[in-house]
ROMAR-751247 format. One record per residue: x, y, z of N, C-alpha, C in turn; residue in three letters. Coordinates in steps of 0.2 Angstrom, whole numbers, padded with zeros to 4 digits, always signed. Layout:
<sites>
XYZXYZXYZala...
</sites>
This chain:
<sites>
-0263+0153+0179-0268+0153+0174-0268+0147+0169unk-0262+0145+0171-0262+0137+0166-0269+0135+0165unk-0273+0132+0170-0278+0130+0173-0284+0131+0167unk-0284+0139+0168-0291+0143+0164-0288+0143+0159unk-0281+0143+0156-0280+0144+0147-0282+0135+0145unk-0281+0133+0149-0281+0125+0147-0292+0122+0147unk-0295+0127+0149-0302+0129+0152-0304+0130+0145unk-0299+0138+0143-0301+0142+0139-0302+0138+0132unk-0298+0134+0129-0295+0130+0125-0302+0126+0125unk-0304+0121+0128-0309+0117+0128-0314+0120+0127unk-0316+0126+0129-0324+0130+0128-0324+0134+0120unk-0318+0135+0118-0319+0137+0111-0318+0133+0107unk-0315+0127+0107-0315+0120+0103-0321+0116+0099unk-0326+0118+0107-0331+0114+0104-0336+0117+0103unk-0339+0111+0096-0343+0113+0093-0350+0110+0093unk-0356+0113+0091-0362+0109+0091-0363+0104+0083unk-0362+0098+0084-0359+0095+0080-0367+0090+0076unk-0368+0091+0072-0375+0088+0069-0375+0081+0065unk-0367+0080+0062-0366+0076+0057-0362+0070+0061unk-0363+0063+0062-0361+0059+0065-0359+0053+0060unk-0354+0048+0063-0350+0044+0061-0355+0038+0064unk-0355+0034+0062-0362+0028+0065-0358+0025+0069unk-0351+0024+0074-0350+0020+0078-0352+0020+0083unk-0355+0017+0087-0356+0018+0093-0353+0020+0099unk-0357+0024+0106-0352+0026+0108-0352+0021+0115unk-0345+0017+0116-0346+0015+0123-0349+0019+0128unk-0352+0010+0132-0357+0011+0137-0350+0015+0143unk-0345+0015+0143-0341+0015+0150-0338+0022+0147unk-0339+0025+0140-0337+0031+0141-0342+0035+0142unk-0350+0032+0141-0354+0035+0141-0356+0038+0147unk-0357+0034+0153-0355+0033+0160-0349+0041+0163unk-0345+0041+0159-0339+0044+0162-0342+0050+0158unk-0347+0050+0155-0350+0059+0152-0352+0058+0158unk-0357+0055+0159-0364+0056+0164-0359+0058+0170unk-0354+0056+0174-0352+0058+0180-0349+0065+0178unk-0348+0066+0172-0345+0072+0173-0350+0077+0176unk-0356+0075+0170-0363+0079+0171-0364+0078+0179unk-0363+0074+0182-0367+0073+0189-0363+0079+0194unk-0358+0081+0190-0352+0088+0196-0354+0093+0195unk-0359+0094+0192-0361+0101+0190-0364+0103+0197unk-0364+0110+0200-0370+0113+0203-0376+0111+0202unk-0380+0111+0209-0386+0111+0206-0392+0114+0215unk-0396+0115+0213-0399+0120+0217-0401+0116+0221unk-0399+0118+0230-0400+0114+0235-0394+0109+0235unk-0391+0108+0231-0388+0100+0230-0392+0095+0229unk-0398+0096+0226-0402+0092+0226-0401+0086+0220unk-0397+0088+0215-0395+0083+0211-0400+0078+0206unk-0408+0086+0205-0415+0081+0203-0413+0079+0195unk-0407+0078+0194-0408+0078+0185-0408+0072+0186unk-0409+0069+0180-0410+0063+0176-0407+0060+0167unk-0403+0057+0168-0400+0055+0162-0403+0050+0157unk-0406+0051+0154-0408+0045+0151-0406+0043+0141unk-0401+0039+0141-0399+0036+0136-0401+0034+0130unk-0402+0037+0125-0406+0032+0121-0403+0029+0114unk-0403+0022+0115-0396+0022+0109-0401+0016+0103unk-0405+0014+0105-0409+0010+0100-0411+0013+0095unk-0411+0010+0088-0413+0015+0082-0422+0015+0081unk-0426+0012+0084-0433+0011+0084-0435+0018+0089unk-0430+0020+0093-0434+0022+0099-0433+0028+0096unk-0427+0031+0094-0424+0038+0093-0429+0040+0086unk-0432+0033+0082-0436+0035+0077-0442+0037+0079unk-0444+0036+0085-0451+0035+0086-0450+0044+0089unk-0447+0045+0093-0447+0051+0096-0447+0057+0089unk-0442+0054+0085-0441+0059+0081-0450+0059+0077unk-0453+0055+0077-0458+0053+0072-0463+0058+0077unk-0462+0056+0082-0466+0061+0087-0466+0070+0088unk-0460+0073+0087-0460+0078+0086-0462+0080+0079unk-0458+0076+0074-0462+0079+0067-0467+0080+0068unk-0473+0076+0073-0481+0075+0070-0483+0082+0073unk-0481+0084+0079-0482+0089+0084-0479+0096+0080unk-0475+0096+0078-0472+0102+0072-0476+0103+0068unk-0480+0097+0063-0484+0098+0057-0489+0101+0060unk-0493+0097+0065-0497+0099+0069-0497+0109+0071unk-0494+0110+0077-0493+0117+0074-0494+0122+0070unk-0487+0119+0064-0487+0125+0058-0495+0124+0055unk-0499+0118+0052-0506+0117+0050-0510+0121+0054unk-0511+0124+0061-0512+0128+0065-0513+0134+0065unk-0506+0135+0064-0506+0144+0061-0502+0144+0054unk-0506+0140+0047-0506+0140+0041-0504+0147+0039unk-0511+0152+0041-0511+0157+0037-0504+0161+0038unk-0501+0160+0045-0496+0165+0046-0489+0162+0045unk-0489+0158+0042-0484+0153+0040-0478+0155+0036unk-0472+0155+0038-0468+0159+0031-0464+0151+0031unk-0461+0152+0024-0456+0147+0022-0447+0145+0026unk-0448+0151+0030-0442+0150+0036-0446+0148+0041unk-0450+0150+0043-0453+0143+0050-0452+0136+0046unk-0455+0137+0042-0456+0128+0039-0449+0125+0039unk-0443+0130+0037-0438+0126+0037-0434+0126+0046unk-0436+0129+0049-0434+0131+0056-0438+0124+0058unk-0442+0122+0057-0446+0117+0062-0444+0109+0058unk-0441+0111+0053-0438+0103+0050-0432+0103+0053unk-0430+0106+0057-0423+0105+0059-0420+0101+0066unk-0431+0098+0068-0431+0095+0076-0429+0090+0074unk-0430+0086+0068-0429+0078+0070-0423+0075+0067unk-0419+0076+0066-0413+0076+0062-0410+0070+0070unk-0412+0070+0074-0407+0069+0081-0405+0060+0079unk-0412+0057+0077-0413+0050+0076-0405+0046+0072unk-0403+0050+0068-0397+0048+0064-0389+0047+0071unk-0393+0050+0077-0386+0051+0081-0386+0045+0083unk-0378+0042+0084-0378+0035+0087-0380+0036+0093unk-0381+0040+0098-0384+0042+0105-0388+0047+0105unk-0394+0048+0109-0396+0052+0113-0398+0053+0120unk-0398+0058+0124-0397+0060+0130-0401+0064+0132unk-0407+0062+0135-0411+0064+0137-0410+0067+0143unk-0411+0074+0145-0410+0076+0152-0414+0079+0156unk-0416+0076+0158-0424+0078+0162-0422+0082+0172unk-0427+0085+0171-0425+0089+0181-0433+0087+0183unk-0433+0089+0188-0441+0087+0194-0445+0094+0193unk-0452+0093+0189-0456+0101+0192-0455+0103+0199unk-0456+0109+0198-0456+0113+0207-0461+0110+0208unk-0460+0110+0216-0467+0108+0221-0474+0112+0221unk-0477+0109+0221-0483+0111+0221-0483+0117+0226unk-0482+0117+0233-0481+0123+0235-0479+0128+0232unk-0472+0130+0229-0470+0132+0225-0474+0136+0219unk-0477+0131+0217-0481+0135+0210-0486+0138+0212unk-0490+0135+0218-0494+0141+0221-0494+0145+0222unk-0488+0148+0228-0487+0151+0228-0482+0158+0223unk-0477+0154+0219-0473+0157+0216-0476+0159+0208unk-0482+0155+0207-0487+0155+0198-0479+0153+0193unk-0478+0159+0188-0474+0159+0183-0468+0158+0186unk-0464+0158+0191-0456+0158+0192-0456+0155+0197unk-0460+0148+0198-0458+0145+0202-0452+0138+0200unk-0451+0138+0193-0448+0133+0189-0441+0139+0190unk-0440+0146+0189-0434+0149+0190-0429+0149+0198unk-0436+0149+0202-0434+0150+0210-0431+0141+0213unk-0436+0137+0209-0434+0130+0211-0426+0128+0211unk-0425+0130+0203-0419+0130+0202-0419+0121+0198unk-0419+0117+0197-0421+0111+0196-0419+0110+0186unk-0423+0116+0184-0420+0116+0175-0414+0119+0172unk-0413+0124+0179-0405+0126+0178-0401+0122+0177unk-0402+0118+0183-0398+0114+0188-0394+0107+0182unk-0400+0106+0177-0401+0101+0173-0397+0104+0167unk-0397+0110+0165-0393+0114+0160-0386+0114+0161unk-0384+0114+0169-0379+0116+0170-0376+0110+0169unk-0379+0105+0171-0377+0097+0169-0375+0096+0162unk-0379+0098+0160-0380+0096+0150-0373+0099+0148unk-0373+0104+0151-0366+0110+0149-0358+0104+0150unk-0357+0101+0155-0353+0097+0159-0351+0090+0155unk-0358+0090+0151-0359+0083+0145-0356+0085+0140unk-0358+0089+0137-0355+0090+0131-0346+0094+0132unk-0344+0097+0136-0337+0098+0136-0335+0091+0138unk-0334+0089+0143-0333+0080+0144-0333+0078+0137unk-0339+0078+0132-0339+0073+0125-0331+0076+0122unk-0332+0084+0121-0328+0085+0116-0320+0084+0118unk-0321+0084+0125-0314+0081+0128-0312+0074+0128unk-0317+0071+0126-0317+0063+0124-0313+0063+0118unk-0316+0068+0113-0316+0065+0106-0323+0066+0103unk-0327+0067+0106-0335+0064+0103-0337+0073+0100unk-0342+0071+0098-0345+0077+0095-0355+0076+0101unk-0357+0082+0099-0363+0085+0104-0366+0089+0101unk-0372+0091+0099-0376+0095+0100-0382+0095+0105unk-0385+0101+0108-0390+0101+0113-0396+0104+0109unk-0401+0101+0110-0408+0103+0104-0414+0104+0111unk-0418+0109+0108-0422+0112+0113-0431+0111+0110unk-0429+0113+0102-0435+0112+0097-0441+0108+0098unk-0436+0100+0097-0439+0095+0100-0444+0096+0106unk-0444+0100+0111-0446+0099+0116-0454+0102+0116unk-0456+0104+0108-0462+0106+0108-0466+0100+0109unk-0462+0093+0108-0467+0086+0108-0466+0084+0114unk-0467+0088+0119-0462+0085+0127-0466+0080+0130unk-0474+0083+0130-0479+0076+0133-0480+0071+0127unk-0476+0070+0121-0478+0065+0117-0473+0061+0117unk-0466+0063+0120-0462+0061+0121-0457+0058+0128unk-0463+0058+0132-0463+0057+0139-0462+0049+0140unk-0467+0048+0136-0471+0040+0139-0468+0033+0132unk-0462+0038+0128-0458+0035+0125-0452+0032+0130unk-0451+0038+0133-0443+0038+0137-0445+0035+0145unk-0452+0033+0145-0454+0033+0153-0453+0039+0157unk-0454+0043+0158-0454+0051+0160-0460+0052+0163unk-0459+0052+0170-0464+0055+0177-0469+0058+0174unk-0475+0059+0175-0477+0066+0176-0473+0073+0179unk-0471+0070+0185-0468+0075+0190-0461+0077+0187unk-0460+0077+0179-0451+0078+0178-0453+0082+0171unk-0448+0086+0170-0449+0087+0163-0439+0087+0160unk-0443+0087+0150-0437+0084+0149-0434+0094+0147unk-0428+0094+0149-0425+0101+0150-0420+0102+0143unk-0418+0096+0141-0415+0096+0131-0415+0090+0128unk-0414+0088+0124-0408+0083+0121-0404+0085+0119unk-0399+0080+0119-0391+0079+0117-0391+0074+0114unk-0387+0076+0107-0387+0071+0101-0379+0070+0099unk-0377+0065+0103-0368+0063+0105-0368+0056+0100unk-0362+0057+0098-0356+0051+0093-0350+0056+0089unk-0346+0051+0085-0340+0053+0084-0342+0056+0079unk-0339+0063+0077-0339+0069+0072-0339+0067+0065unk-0341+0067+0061-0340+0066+0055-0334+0070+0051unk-0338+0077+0054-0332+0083+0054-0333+0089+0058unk-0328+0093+0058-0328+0097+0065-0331+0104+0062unk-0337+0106+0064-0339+0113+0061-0335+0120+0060unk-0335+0124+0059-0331+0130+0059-0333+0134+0065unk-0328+0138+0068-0331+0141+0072-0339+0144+0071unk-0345+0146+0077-0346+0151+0074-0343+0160+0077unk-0346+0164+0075-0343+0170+0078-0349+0172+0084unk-0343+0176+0086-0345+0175+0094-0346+0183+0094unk-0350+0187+0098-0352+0195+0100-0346+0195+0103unk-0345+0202+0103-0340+0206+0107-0342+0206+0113unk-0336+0205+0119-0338+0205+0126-0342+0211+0128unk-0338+0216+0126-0342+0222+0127-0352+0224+0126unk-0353+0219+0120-0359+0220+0118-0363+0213+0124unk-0361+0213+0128-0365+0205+0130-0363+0206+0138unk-0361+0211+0141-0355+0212+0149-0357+0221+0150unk-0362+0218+0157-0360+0225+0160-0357+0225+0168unk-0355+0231+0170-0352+0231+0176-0356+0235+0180unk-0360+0235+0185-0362+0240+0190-0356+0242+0196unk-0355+0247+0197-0347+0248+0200-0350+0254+0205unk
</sites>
């Protein structure tokens, strides 16, 4: 049980970390995330994820300028039914820009066969966004076993066709998170976790 106590140790250590130290993070440690990321499962073996880097302070600003615009746009949208906690919930996509790295992880849309015939759950049965989540999962314990800190952001992805043709992004791909990786400023507190029993059933 060594193995899993030693497992177990890393999955509650880390944290989603949003406050960063401006070093940058080497390119050969960055690398050594990514191959972690590349051992994950993934459906088929097909291996359709895609890592994409972004360390330049122009670009991470443009992306983030992007999503704000698509936010505003939105909440302007549905004005009237607007509360002051959305408006703070949707200020909370573009903070990524500050991170010495971002990690974009992109999977391949299902085949067109597929959505034909499958409509809404051909993207479940493809397996391809999973496959890419399961990667992302691999990144961030890898970071924190570095040293580094991580957060995964999903929000952003309401600007996902406005943020495509920033990152060079297929048609045929979509992007499945970012990842906003560099050294911790400081290490967050736990949060509290549900009780197993509220989150676990057994069919016997």
């Amino acid at each position: 049980m060594t193995g899993l106590n030693s497992f177990m140790d890393l999955a509650r250590e880390r944290r989603s970390v949003r406050d960063f130290l401006p070093d940058p993070v080497p390119h050969d440690l960055m690398q050594r995330l990514i191959d972690a990321a590349s051992w994950a499962p993934s459906a088929g073996n097909r291996q359709d994820w895609e890592f994409i880097v972004v360390e330049s302070a122009a670009a991470k600003r443009e992306l983030a300028s992007a999503v704000r615009k698509r936010w505003d746009a939105l909440l302007a949208k549905a004005q009237s039914g607007t509360t002051e906690s959305l408006k703070n919930y949707a200020s909370n996509f573009d903070w990524f820009a500050n991170a010495p790295a971002l990690v974009a992880v992109t999977s391949k849309t299902p085949a067109d066969f597929l959505e034909e015939l499958l409509g809404g759950t051909a993207s479940a049965v493809s397996g391809g966004r999973l496959s890419a989540a399961m990667a992302a999962q691999n990144l961030m314990l890898s970071a924190h076993a570095a040293g580094l800190g991580s957060c995964c952001l999903t929000g952003p992805l309401a600007a996902q066709e406005e943020m495509k043709p920033i990152l060079g992004i297929s048609r045929r791909r979509e992007i499945v998170c970012l990842i906003a990786v560099g050294r911790p400023l400081h290490n967050p507190p736990a949060p509290v976790r549900k009780p197993l029993e509220k989150i676990s059933r057994y069919i016997e």
